[in-house]
C-alpha positions as CSV (number, residue, x, y, z in Angstrom):
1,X,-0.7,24.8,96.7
2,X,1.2,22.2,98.9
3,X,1.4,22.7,102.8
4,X,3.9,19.5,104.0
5,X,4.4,21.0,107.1
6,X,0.6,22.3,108.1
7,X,-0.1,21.8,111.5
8,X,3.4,21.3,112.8
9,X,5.5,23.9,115.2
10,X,8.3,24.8,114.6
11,X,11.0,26.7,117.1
12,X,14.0,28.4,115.0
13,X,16.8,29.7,117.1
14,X,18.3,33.5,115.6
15,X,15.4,33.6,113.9
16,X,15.6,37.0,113.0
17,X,17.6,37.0,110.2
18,X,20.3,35.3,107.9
19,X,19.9,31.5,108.1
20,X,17.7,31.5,110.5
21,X,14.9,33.5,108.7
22,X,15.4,31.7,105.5
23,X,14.5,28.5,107.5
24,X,11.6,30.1,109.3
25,X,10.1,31.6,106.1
26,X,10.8,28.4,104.1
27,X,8.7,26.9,106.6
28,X,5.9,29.3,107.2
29,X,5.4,28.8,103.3
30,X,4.9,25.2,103.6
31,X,2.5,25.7,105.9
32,X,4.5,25.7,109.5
33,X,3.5,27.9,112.5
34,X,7.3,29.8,113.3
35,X,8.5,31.1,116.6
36,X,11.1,33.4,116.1
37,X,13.8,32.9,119.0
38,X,16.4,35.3,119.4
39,X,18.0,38.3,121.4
40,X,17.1,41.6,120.3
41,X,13.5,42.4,120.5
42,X,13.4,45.3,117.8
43,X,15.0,42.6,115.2
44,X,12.2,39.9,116.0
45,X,9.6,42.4,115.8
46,X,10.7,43.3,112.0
47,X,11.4,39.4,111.3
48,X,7.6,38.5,112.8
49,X,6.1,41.0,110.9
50,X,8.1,40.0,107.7
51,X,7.2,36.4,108.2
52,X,3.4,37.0,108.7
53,X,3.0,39.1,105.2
54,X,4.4,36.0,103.9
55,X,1.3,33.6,104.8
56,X,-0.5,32.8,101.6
57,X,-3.7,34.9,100.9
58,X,-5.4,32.6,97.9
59,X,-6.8,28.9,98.2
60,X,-7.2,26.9,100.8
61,X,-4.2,27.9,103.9
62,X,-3.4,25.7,106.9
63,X,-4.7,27.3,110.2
64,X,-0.4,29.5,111.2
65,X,0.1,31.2,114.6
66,X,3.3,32.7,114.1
67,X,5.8,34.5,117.3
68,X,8.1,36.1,118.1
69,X,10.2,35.2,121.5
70,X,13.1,36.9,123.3
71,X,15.7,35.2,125.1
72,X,19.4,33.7,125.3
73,X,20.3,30.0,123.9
74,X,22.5,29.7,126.4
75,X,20.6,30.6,129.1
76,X,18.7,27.5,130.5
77,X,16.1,29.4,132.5
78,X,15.3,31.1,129.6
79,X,14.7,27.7,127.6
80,X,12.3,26.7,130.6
81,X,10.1,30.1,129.8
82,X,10.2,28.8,126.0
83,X,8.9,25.5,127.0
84,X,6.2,27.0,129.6
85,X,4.8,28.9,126.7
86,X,4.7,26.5,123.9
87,X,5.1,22.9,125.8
88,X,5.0,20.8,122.4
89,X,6.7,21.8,119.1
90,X,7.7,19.1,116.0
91,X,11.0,21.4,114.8
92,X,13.8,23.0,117.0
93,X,16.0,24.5,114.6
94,X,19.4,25.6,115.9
95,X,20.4,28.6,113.7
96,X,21.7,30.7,116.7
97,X,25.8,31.3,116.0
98,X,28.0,34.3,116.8
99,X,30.8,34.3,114.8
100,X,34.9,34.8,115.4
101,X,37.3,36.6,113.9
102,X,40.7,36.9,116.1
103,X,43.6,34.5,117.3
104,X,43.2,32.7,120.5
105,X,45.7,34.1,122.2
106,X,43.7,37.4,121.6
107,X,40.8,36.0,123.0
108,X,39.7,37.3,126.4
109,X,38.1,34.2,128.6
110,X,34.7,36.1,128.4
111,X,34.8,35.7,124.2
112,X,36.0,32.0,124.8
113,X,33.4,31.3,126.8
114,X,30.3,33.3,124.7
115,X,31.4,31.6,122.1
116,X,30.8,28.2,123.5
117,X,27.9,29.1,125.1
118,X,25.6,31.0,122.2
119,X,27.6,28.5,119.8
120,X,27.1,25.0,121.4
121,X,25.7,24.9,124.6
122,X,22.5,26.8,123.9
123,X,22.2,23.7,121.1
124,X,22.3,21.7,124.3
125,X,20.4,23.3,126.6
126,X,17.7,22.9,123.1
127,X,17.6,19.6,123.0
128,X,17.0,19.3,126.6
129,X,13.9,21.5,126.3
130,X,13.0,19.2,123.7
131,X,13.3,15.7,125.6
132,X,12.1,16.9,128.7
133,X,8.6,18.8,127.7
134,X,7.2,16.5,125.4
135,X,8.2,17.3,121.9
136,X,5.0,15.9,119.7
137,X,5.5,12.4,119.0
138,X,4.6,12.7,115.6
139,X,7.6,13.4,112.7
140,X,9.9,15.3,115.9
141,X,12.9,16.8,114.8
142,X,16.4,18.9,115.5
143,X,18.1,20.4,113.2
144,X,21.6,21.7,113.7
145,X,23.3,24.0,112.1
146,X,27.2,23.5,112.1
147,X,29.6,25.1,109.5
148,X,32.2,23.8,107.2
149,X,34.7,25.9,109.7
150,X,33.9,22.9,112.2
151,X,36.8,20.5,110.6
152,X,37.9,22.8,107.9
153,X,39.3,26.1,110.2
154,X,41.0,28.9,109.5
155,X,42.9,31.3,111.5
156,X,41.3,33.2,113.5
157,X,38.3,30.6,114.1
158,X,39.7,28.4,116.9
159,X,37.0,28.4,119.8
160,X,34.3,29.3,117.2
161,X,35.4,25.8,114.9
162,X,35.8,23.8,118.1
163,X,32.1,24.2,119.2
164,X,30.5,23.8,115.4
165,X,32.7,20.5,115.7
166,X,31.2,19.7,118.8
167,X,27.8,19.8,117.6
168,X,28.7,17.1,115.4
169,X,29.0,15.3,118.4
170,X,26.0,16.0,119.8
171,X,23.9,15.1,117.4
172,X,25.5,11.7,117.0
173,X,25.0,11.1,120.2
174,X,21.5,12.3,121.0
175,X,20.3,10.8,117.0
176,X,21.0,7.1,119.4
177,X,19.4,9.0,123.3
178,X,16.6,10.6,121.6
179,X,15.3,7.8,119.4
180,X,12.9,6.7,122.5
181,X,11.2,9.8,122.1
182,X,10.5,9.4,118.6
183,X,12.8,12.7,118.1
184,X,15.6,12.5,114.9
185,X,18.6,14.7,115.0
186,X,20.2,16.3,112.0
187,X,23.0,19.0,111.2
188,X,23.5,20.5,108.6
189,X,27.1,21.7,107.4
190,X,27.1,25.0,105.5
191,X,30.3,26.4,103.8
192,X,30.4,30.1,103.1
193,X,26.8,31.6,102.7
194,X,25.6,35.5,101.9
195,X,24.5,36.8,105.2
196,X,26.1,39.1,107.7
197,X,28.7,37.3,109.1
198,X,30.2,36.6,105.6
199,X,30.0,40.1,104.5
200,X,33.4,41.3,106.3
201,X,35.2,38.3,104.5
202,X,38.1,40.1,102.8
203,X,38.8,39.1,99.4
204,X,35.3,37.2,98.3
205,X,35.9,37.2,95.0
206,X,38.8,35.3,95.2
207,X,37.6,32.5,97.8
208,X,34.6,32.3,95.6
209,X,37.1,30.9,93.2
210,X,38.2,28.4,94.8
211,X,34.6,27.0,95.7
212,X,33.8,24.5,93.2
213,X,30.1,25.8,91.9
214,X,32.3,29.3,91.7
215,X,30.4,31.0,94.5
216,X,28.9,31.7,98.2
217,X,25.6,30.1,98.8
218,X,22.6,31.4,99.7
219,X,20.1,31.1,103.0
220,X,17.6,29.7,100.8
221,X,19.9,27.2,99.7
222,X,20.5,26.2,103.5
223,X,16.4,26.3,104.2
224,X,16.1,23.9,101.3
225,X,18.4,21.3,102.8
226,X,16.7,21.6,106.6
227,X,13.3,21.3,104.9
228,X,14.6,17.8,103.7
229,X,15.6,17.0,106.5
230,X,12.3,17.5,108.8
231,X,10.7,15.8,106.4
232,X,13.1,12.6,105.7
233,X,11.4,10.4,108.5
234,X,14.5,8.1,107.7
235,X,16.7,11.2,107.6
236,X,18.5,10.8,111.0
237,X,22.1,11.7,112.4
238,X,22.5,13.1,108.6
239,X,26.0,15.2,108.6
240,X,24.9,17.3,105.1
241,X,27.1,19.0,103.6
242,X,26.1,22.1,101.5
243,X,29.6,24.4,100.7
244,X,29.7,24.1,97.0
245,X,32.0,21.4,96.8
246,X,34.7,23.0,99.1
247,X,35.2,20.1,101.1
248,X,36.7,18.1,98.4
249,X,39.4,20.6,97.4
C-alpha cells in the first residue's frame, strides 16, 4: 500500500463532517496525520474517533497522530492557540462554510457579518497562522474551498456568494505573497455536493437534471481533487472546478 502523504500534517478546517471529513479521511489513508478543527466538541470527538479506525492495520503504516481541536475560524486568538500547539503543519485545508438561505434584505447585520467571518475571514486569519509560524518548508500548501455559488448565485445566496468569491481573491493574491515561504495556494470550486447543507435543496431531482454528468457530487469526489492539489508541486493559484459541468450551461 501507497502512503504519498506519510509524514506530513495536515490542519482541515470543519473537519467534522461533510467535505471536510472526506478530505481528512482521504488523507489519513494516504498516510497524513489530521487535526480536526471545528466548533462543536461532541462532533469532533465522533469524527476523531471515526478517522482513527480508519488507519490501516496490515503492512508496513507511516508513524499518524491524529486530533481533534475546538475553536472558531474567525476567531484570531483562537488561530494563535492552534499554532501554539502544532507550530508546523504542510496542509491547511479550508473546509469551514456556513451556508445561506434568505434574501438580503432579510438579513440581520449579525448573519451578514457571521457569514463573512466563518465564510472568509477565518480563510484569512488561516493563512496568516500559516505564514507567520513557520509552515514546513517542504511541499506547503492551502487549499480553499470556494463553491460554484461564488460567481454562479442564486437568490437567497448574496453575502454567502460574495465571500466564496472573495476567496478567489485571496488565493490569487497570497499564490504571488506566499511563494517566499515556499507555501502554494489553491481553491477548489465545488458545485452541488451530498452533504448537509445540500439536503434542504428543494427540488433535487430536477436541478440534478440540469447538471451535466446528471447528478450531485460527492465529498469523496471533492477530497480527490484537494489530494491533487497538495501533491501538484506545480499546482499553484489552481481555480478547479468540480460541479459536473454546470458551469458551462
Amino acid at each position: 500500500m501507497s502512503f504519498p502523504l506519510a509524514g506530513k500534517t495536515a490542519i482541515v478546517t470543519g473537519g467534522a463532517g461533510g467535505i471536510g471529513f472526506a478530505v481528512a479521511s482521504r488523507f489519513a489513508r494516504e498516510g497524513a496525520s489530521v487535526v480536526l478543527v471545528g466548533r462543536s466538541q461532541r462532533n469532533l470527538e465522533t469524527a476523531s474517533e471515526k478517522l482513527k479506525s480508519s488507519i490501516p492495520t496490515t503492512g508496513i503504516t507511516p508513524i499518524q497522530q491524529h486530533a481533534h481541536f475546538r475553536m472558531s475560524v474567525d476567531k484570531p486568538q483562537d488561530w494563535e492557540r492552534l499554532a501554539a500547539k502544532y507550530p508546523k503543519t504542510h496542509y491547511l485545508i479550508n473546509c469551514a462554510g456556513e451556508t445561506q438561505r434568505s434574501l438580503l434584505f432579510q438579513l440581520s447585520e449579525e448573519g451578514i457579518n457571521e457569514q463573512l467571518s466563518i465564510n472568509l475571514s477565518g480563510a484569512i486569519y488561516g493563512a496568516r497562522y500559516d505564514e507567520d509560524k513557520g509552515v514546513s518548508p517542504s511541499s506547503a500548501c492551502i487549499i480553499n474551498i470556494s463553491s460554484l455559488l461564488a460567481y454562479r448565485a442564486d437568490k437567497g445566496t448574496s453575502v454567502y456568494a460574495a465571500a466564496k468569491s472573495g476567496l478567489h481573491g485571496l488565493t490569487t493574491s497570497l499564490a504571488h505573497e506566499l511563494s517566499r515561504h515556499r507555501i502554494r495556494v489553491n481553491t477548489v470550486v465545488p458545485g452541488y455536493i451530498l452533504t448537509n447543507m445540500t439536503k434542504d435543496i428543494e427540488k433535487q431531482s430536477e436541478l440534478a437534471e440540469r447538471i451535466p454528468v446528471g447528478r450531485f457530487g460527492t465529498p469523496d469526489e471533492v477530497a480527490d481533487a484537494v489530494a491533487f492539489l497538495v501533491k501538484n508541486e506545480y499546482a499553484n493559484n489552481c481555480m478547479l472546478n468540480l460541479d459536473g459541468g454546470l458551469s458551462a450551461v
